[in-house]
DOLUMDREN-711611 format. One line per field, with one value per residue (C-alpha): x, y, z; residue in three letters. Coordinates in Angstrom, 2 decimals. Each point is the difference from the previous one (the first is absolute). Layout:
<recs>
u c(X,...)
v c(Y,...)
w c(Z,...)
r c(ala,...)
</recs>
This chain:
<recs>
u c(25.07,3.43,2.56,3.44,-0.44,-1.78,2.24,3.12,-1.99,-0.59,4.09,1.32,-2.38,1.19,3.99,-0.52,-1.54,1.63,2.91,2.62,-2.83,-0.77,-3.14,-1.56,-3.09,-1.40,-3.79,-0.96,-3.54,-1.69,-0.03,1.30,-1.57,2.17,2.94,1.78,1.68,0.84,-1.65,-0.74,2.48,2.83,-0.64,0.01,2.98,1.85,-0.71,0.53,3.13,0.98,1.27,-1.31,2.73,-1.48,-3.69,0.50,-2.94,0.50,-3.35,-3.17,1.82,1.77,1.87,1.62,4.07,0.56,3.65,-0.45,-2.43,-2.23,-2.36,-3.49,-0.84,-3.28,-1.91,-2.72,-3.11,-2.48,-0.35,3.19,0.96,2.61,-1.09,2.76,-1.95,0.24,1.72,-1.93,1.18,-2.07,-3.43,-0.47,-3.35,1.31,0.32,2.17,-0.51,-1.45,-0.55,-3.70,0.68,0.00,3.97,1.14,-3.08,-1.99,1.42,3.52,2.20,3.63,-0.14,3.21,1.38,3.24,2.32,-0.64,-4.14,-0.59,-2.27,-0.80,-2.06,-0.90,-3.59,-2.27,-3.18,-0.85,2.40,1.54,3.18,3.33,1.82,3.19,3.09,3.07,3.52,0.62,-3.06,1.33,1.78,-3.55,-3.62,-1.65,2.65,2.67,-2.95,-0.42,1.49,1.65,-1.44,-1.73,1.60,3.93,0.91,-2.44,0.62,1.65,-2.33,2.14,-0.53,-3.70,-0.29,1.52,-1.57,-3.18,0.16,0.24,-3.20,-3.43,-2.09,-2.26,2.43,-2.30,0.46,3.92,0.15,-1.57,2.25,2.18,2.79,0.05,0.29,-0.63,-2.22,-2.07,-3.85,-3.33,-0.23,3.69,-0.88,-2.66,1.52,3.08,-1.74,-2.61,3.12,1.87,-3.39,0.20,-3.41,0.58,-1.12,2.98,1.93,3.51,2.00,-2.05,1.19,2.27,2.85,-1.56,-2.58,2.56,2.13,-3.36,-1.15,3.80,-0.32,-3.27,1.15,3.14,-1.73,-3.59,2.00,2.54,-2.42,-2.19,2.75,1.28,-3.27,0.18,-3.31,-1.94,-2.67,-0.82,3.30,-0.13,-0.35,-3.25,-0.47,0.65,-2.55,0.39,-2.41,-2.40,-0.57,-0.93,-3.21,-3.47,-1.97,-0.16,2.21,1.92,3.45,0.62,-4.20,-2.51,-1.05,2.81,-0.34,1.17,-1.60,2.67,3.33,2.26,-0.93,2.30,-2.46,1.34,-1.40,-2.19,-3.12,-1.49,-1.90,1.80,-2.46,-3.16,0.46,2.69,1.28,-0.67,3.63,2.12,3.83,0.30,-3.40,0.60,-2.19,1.87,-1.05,0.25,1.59,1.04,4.17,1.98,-2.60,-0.60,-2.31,1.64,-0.36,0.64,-0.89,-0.96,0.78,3.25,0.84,-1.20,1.12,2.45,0.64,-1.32,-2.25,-1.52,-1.13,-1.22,-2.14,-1.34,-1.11,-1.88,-2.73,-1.33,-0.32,-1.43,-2.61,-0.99,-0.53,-1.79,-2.41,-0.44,-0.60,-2.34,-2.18,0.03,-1.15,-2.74,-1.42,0.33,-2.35,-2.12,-0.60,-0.45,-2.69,-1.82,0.53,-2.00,-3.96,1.76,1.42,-3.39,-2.96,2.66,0.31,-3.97,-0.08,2.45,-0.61,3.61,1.06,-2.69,2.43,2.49,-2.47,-1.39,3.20,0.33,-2.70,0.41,3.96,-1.54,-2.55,1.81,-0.32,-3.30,-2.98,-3.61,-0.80,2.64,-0.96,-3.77,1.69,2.11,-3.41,-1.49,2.95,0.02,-3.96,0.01,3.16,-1.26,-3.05,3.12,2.22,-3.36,-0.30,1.73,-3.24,-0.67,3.34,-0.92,-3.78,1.72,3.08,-3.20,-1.85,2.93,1.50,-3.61,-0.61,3.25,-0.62,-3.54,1.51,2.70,-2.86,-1.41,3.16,0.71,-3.87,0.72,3.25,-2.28,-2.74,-0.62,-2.28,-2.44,0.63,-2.84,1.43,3.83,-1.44,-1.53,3.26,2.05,-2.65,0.01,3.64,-0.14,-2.54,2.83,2.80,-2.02,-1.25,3.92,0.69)
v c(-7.89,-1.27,1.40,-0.90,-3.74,-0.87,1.59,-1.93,-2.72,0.12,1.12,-3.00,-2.36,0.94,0.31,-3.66,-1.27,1.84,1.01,-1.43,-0.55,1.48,2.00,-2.27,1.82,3.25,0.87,4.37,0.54,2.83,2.54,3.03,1.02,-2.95,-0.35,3.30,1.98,-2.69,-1.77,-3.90,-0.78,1.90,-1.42,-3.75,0.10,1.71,-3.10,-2.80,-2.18,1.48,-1.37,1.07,1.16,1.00,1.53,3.09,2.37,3.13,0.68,-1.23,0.03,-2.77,-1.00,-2.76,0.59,-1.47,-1.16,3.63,2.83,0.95,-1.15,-0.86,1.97,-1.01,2.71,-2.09,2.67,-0.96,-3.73,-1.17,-3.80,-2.19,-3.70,-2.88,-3.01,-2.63,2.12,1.58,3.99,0.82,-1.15,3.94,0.46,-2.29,-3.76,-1.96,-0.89,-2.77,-2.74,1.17,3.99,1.61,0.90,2.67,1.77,2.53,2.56,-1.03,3.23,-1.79,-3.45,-1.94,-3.34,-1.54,-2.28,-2.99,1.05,0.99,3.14,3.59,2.69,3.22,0.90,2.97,-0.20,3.25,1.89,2.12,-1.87,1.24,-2.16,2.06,-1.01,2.18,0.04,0.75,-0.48,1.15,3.30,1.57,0.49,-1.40,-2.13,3.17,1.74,-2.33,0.20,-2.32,-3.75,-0.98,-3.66,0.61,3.60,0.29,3.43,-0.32,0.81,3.81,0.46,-0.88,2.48,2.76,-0.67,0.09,3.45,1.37,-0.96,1.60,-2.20,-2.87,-3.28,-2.02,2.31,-0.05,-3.69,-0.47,2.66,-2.05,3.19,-0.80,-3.67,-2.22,-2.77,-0.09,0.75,-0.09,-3.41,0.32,3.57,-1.00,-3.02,1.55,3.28,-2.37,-2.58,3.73,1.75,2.60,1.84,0.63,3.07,1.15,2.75,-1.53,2.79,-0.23,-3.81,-0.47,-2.36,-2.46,-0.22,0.40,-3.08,-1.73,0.55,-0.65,-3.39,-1.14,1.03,-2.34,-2.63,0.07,0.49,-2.82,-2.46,0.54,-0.19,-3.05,-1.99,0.99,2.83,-3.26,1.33,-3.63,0.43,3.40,0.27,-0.80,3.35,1.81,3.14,-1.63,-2.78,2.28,3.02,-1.72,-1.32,1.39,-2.40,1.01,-2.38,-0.44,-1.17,-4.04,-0.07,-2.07,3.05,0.00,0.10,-0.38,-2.09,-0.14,-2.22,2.90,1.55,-2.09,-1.55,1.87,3.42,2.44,1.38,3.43,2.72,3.37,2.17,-1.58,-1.56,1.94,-1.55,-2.94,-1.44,-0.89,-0.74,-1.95,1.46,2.85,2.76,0.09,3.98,1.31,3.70,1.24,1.01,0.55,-0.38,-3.44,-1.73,-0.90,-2.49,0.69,-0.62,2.95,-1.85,-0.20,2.06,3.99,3.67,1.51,3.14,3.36,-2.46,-1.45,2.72,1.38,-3.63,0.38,3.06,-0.84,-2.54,2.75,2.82,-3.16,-0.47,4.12,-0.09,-3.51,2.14,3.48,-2.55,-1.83,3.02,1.47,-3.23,0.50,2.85,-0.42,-2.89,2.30,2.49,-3.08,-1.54,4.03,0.13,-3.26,1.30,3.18,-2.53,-1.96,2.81,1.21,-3.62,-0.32,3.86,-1.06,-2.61,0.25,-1.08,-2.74,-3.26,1.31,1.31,-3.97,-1.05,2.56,-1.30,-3.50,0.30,1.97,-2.43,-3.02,-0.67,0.53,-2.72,-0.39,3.63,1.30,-2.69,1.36,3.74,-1.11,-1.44,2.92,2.09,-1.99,0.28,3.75,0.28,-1.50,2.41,3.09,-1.97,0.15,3.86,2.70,1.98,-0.97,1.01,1.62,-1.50,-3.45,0.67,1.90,-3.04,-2.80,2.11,-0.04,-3.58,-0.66,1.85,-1.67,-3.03,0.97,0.75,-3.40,-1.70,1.50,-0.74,-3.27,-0.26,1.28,-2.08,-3.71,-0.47,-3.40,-2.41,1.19,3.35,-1.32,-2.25,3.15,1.44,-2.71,-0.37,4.11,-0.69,-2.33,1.78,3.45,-2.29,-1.38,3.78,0.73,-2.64)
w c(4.58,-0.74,2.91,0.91,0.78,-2.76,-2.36,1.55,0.02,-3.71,-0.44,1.70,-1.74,-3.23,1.74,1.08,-3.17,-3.05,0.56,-2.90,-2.66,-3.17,-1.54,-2.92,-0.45,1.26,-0.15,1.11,0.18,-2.27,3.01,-0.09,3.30,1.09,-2.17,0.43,-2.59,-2.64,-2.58,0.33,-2.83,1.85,3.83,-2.16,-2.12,2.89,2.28,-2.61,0.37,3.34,2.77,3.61,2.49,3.17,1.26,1.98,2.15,1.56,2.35,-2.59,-3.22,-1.42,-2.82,-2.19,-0.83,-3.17,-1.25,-2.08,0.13,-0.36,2.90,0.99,2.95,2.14,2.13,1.41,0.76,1.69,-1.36,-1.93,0.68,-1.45,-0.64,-0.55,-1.84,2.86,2.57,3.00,0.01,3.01,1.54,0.54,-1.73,-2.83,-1.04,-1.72,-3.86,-0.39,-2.69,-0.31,0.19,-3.13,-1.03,-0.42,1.51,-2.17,2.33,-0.83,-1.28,-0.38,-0.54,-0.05,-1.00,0.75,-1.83,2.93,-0.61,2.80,0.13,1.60,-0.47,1.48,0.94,0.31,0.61,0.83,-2.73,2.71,-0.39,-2.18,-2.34,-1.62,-1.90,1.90,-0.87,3.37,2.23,3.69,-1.63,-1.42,1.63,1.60,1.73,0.23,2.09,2.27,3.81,1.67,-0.22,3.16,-0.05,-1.74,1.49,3.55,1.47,3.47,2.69,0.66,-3.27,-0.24,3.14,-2.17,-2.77,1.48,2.44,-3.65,-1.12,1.15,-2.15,1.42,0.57,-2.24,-2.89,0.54,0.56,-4.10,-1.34,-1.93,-0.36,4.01,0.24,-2.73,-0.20,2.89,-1.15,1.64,1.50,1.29,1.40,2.31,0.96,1.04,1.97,1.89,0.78,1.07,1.90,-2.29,-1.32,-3.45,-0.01,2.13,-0.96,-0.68,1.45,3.18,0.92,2.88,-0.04,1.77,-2.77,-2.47,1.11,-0.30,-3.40,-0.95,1.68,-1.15,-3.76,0.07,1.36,-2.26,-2.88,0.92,1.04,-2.84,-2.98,1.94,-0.07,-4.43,0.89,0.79,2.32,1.52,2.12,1.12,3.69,1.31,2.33,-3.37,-1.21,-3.71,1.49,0.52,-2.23,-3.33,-1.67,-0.16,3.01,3.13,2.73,3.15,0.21,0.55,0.42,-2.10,-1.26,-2.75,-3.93,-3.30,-1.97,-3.11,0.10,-0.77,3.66,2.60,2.55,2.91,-1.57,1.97,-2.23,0.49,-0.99,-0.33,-1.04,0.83,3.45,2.05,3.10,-1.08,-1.18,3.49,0.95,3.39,1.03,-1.26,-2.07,-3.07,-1.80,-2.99,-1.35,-2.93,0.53,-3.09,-2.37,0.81,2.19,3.23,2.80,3.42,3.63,1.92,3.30,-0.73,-2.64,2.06,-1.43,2.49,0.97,-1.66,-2.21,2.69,1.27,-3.29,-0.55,3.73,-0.98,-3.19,0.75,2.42,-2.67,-2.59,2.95,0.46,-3.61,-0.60,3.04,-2.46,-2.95,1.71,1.57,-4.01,-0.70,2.59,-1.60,-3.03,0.84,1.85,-2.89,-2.46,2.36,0.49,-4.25,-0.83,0.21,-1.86,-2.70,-0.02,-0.66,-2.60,-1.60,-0.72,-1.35,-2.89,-2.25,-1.43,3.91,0.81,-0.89,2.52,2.49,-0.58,1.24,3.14,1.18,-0.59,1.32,3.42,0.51,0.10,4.03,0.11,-1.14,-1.47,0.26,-2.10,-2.61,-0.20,-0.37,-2.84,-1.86,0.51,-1.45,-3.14,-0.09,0.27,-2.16,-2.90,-1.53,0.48,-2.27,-2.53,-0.76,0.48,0.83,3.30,1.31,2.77,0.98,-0.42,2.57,2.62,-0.36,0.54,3.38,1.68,-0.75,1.73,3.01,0.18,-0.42,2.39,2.72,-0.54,0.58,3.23,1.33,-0.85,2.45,2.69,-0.06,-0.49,-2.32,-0.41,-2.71,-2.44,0.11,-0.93,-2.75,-1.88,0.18,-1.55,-2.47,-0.87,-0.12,-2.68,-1.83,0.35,-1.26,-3.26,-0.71,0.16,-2.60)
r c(unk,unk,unk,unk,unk,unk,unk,unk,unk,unk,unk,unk,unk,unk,unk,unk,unk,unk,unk,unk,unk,unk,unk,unk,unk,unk,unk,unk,unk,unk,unk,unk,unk,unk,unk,unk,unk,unk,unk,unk,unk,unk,unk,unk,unk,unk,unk,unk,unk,unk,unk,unk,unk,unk,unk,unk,unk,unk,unk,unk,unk,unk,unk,unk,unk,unk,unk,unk,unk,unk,unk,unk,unk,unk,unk,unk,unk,unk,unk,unk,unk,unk,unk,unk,unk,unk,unk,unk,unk,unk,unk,unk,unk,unk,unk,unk,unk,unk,unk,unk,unk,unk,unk,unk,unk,unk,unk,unk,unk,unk,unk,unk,unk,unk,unk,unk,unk,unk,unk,unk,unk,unk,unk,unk,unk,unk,unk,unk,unk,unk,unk,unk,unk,unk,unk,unk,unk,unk,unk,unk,unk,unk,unk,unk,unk,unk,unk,unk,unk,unk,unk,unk,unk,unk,unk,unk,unk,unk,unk,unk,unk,unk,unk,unk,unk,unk,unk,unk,unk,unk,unk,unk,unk,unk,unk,unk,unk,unk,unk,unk,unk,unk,unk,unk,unk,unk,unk,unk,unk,unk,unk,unk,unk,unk,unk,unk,unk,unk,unk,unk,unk,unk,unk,unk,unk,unk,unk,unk,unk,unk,unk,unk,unk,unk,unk,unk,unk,unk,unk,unk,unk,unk,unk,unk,unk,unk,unk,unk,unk,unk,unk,unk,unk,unk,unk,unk,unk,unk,unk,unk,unk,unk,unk,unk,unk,unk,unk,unk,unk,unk,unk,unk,unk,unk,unk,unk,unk,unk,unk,unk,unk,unk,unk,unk,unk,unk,unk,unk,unk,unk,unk,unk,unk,unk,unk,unk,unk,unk,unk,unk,unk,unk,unk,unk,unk,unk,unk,unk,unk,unk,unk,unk,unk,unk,unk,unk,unk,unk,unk,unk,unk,unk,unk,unk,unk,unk,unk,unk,unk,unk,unk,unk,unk,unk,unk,unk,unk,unk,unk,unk,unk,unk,unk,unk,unk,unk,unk,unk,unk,unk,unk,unk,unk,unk,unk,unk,unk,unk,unk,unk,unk,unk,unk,unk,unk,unk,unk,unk,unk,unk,unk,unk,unk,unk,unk,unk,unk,unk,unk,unk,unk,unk,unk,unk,unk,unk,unk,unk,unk,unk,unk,unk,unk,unk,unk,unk,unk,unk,unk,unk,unk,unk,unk,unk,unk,unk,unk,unk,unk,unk,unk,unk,unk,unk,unk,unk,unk,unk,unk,unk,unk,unk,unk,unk,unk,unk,unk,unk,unk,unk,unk,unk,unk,unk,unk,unk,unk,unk,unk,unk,unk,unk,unk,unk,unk,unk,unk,unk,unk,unk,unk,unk,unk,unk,unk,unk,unk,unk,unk,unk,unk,unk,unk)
</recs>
């Protein structure tokens, strides 16, 4: 997701390369998820023949000043990208435009050309993204409702302090309120609390000075470094969290173990599982976790990053009650197990009484049977042997079920004889050959 970087990234590409030239052609896609509160004919006309003045951004929102207004405003969601035919905005998750690409891309929603042809267009893949045409874009939401921007107006570290002893929400949570600081989102977040050895879920109020003057310190300097290397990722500092809490294969920081196998990933990339494989993703050897703070998934290192004070004790305390009642669970587990085992014979004299019940009763038997070996294949031949006349006529209801229970048990009598005593060859062969003789009778 587009943060702060990557938007000034995208701002000072189109700063350094079209400033002083004029709109010849215009192009708004047919999206009015997208294209917010005017028509396509409107957003053109008001672009064409225009000259571009400046780019501005406040936080993640961006936008174009024209030598008049109206102007297009850019809120970038979750994946809005600028592209400059033949320019390099940012390596962040993107590439340049190349010869080969398709241009403008079908996911293009304001394409523009300029009088010296060179070419730009916004991008949304996702259709989270805003495109609007504002008169006066920082004056009206969403840009008036923002708080101050985490690069242009930093908070001083006193002020941060206060700030925070006001708020008795989780840190994490804060941090992405953009009416709190603007731009920083979920990468920028963790970053800046593991850099700070803060656990996101720390209440903000609750953070000592100390703490304080280190969040304020790793925020200047993540969001400096990373808005001075244009968002690309490649030159972010190796010891970084970013390296490490992407991707979907599991992997160990500067190991072999490491792995994206698309171009658009930079090579120095960790790979993980979140969800399927947890404590598997590691920063400088260590367990890398992951928690939902905010709303959004969250990286952190519990080594580092431990709850303090009343909420440590509250976590110490929980894995103990989790454990009392994984025990309770586990005994009513236990017997319910017990009375399903003592219900079975119940289930089974009931299942050969009832013809309406004999396919499931087939199954009981065959699903509670499946350790055991030969003998429990004979029974089942005989079940489908004595089964069969019942299914005939309704007449011999009851005769039929007598007949089929005492077969079993003198069948059952048989069996056991036969576990207690080794029998000679002759005697086996007769029974594999009545056997046979049982199985045809049931087909």
């Amino acid at each position: 997701m587009p943060e702060l970087p990557e938007v000034e990234a995208a701002r000072r590409a189109i700063e350094e390369n079209c400033i002083g030239k004029k709109i010849k052609r215009s192009v708004v896609a047919d999206d009015a998820k997208v294209i917010d509160g005017v028509s396509r004919s409107d957003f053109e006309a008001a672009l064409t023949g225009k000259t571009i003045v400046a780019a501005h951004r406040k936080g993640k929102n961006m936008w174009i000043q024209l030598d008049s207004p109206p102007f297009p405003s850019f809120q970038f969601g979750m994946a809005g990208a600028v592209y400059i035919k033949g320019v390099a905005v940012t390596k962040y998750k993107r590439s340049a435009v190349n010869d080969t690409d398709e241009w403008p891309s079908k996911y293009s929603k304001l394409f523009i050309e300029l009088d010296d042809g060179l070419e730009l267009s916004f991008t949304d893949k996702r259709r989270f993204a805003k495109v609007r045409l504002l008169k006066s874009p920082a004056t009206v939401p969403p840009i008036s409702e923002l708080g101050p921007d985490a690069l242009l107006e930093p908070m001083p570290e006193d002020g941060l302090f206060k700030a925070l002893s006001k708020k008795k929400i989780a840190i994490k949570a804060l941090l992405l309120d953009q009416s709190f600081i603007s731009g920083v989102g979920n990468w920028i977040a963790d970053e800046v609390l593991y850099q700070a050895k803060i656990h996101p879920l720390q209440s903000a109020a609750s953070i000592p000075k100390e703490g304080c003057a280190a969040l304020h310190k790793s925020l200047k300097e993540v969001i400096q470094l990373s808005v001075e290397v244009d968002a690309d990722c490649s030159r972010f500092l190796v010891d970084w969290l970013f390296h490490s809490r992407w991707g979907k294969k599991p992997g160990k920081l500067n190991a072999v173990e490491v792995g994206a196998d698309s171009s658009q990933f930079p090579s120095n990339w960790i790979f993980h599982s979140r969800e399927k494989k947890p404590g598997k993703a590691f920063v400088d050897g260590k367990t890398i976790e992951f928690i939902t703070a905010g709303g959004r998934t969250t990286a952190y290192v519990p080594e580092l990053q431990k709850l303090s004070g009343d909420q440590a004790v509250k976590a110490a305390v929980k894995p103990q009650k989790k454990t009392t009642n994984k025990k309770n669970n586990d005994d009513a587990e236990s017997e319910d197990e017990e009375i399903a085992k003592n219900a079975k014979p119940k289930g089974g004299k009931k299942a050969t009484q009832s013809r309406a019940k004999k396919p499931p009763a087939k199954r009981k038997s065959k699903a509670s049977d499946d350790d055991d070996d030969d003998d429990d294949d004979n029974v089942d031949d005989d079940d489908h042997h004595e089964k069969k006349p019942a299914t005939g006529k309704k007449s011999k209801g009851s005769s039929g079920n007598k007949k089929s229970t005492g077969r079993k048990k003198s069948k059952g009598s048989e069996s056991d004889g036969g576990d207690d005593e080794v029998k000679g060859k002759e005697e086996d062969a007769k029974k594999v050959q009545t056997g046979r003789q049982t199985r045809k009778r049931a087909k």
